[in-house]
C-alpha positions in Angstrom: -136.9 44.7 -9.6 -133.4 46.0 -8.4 -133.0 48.6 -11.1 -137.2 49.7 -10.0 -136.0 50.6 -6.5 -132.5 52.4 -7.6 -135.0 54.4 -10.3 -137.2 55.1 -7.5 -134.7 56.0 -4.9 -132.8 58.5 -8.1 -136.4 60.3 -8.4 -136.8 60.8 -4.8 -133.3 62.3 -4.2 -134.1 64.8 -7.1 -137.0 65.6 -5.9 -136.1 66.6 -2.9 -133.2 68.7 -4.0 -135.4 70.2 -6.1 -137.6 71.3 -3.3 -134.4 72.6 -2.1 -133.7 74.7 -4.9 -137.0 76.1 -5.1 -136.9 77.2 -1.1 -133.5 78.8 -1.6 -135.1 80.8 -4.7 -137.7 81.7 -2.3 -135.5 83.8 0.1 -134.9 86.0 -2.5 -138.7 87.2 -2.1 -139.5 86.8 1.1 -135.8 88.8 2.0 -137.3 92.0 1.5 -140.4 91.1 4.7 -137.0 90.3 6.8 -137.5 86.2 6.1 -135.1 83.4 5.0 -134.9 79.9 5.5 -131.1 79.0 6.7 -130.2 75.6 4.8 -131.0 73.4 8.2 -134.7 75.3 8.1 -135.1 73.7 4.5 -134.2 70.4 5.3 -136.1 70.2 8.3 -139.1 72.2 5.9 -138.4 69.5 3.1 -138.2 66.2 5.7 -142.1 67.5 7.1 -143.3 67.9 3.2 -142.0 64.3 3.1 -143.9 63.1 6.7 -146.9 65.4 5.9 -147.4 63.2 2.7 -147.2 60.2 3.9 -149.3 61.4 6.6 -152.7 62.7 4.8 -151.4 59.4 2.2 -151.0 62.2 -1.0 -149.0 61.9 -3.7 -147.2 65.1 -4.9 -144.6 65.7 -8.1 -142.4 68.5 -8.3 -141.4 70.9 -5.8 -144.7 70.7 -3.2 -146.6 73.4 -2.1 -144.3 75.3 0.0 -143.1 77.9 -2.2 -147.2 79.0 -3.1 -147.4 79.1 0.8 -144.7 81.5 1.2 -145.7 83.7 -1.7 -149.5 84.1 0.3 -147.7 84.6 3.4 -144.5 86.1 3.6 -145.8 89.7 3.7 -148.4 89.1 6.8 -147.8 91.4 9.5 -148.5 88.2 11.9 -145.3 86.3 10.4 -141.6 87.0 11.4 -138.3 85.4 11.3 -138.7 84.0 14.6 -142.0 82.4 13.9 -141.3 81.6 9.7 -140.0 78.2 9.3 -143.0 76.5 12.2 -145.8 78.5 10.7 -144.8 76.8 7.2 -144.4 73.6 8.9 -148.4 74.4 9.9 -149.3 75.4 7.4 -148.3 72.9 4.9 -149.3 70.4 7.5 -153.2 72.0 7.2 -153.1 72.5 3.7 -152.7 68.9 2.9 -155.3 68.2 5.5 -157.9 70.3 4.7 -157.4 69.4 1.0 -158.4 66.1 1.7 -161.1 67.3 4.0 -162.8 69.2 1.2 -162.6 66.1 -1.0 -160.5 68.5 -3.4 -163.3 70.4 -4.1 -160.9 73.7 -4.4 -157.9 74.0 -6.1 -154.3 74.3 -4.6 -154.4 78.4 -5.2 -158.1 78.6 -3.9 -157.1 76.9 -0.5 -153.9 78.9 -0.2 -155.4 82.1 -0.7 -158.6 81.4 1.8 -156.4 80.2 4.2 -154.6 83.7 4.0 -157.4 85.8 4.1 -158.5 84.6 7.4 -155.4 84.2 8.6 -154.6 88.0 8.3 -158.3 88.7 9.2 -160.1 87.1 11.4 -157.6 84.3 13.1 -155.1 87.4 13.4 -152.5 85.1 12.5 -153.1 82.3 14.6 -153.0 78.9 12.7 -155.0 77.0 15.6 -157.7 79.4 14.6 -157.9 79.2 11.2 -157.1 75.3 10.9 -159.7 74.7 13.9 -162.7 77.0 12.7 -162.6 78.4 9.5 -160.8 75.5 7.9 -162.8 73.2 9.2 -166.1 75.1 8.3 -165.1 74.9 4.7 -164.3 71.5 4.2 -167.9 70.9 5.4 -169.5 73.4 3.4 -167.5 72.1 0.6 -168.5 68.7 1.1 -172.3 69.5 1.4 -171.9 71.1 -2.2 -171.8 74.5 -0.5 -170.5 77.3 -3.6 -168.1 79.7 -2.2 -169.4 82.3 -4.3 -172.3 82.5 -2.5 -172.9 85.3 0.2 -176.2 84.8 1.0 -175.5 81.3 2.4 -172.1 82.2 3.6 -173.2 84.9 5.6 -170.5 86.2 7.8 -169.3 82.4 8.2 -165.5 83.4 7.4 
């Protein structure tokens, strides 16, 4: 049983560096919108992916959804250095959320990339916005059966 939780404990810690590695490799694309995560912001980023988890009770293997995040929104015009490492934290907080929510109905890229569209349309980059609207309004449509593809019913809903 011993040997279980040193196994377990030897994934974790690889894990998480891994998640480190992965942010690091991220700066290198987000350096050219005037972003980077300093090593404390990746911790801190890497310690909520941990609490976010737990949190909404998923289960994740490799590095987490953070480096898809910051590929759909490091070039916003509503995200700056300033403002970078707590809009992630949001923003991974509400994507493991709403995936629940919508009884993952939509994949990982499908969430990512609605929750950018409104949030450099309509929610003009503000995250309560998008997580307390449009977020929500998809997650019910989604579990009613509603098909994304479908104007007619969606209407100017998003």
């Amino acid at each position: 049983m011993e040997s279980n939780n040193h196994l377990m404990a030897a994934q974790a810690k690889l894990q998480v560096e891994t998640a480190r590695q992965e942010l690091r490799a991220c700066n290198e694309t987000t350096a050219q919108y005037g972003l980077s995560l300093s090593e404390p912001d990746i911790q801190e980023l890497v310690s909520c992916r941990v609490k976010s988890l737990k949190d909404s009770g998923r289960v994740e293997f490799g590095s987490g959804i953070l480096p898809k995040l910051i590929q759909a929104f490091c070039d916003s015009p509503y995200v700056s250095q300033e403002n970078y490492k707590d809009l992630l934290v949001e923003l991974q907080d509400a994507f493991y959320y709403f995936k629940n929510e919508s009884m993952d109905r939509f994949s990982d890229d499908e969430l990512i990339e609605f929750m950018a569209k409104v949030f450099n349309g309509r929610a003009q980059g503000s995250v309560e916005y998008l997580t307390e609207t449009s977020l929500e309004d998809l997650c019910r449509y989604a579990r009613e059966g509603w098909d994304p593809y479908d104007a007619d019913k969606a209407g100017d809903q998003f």
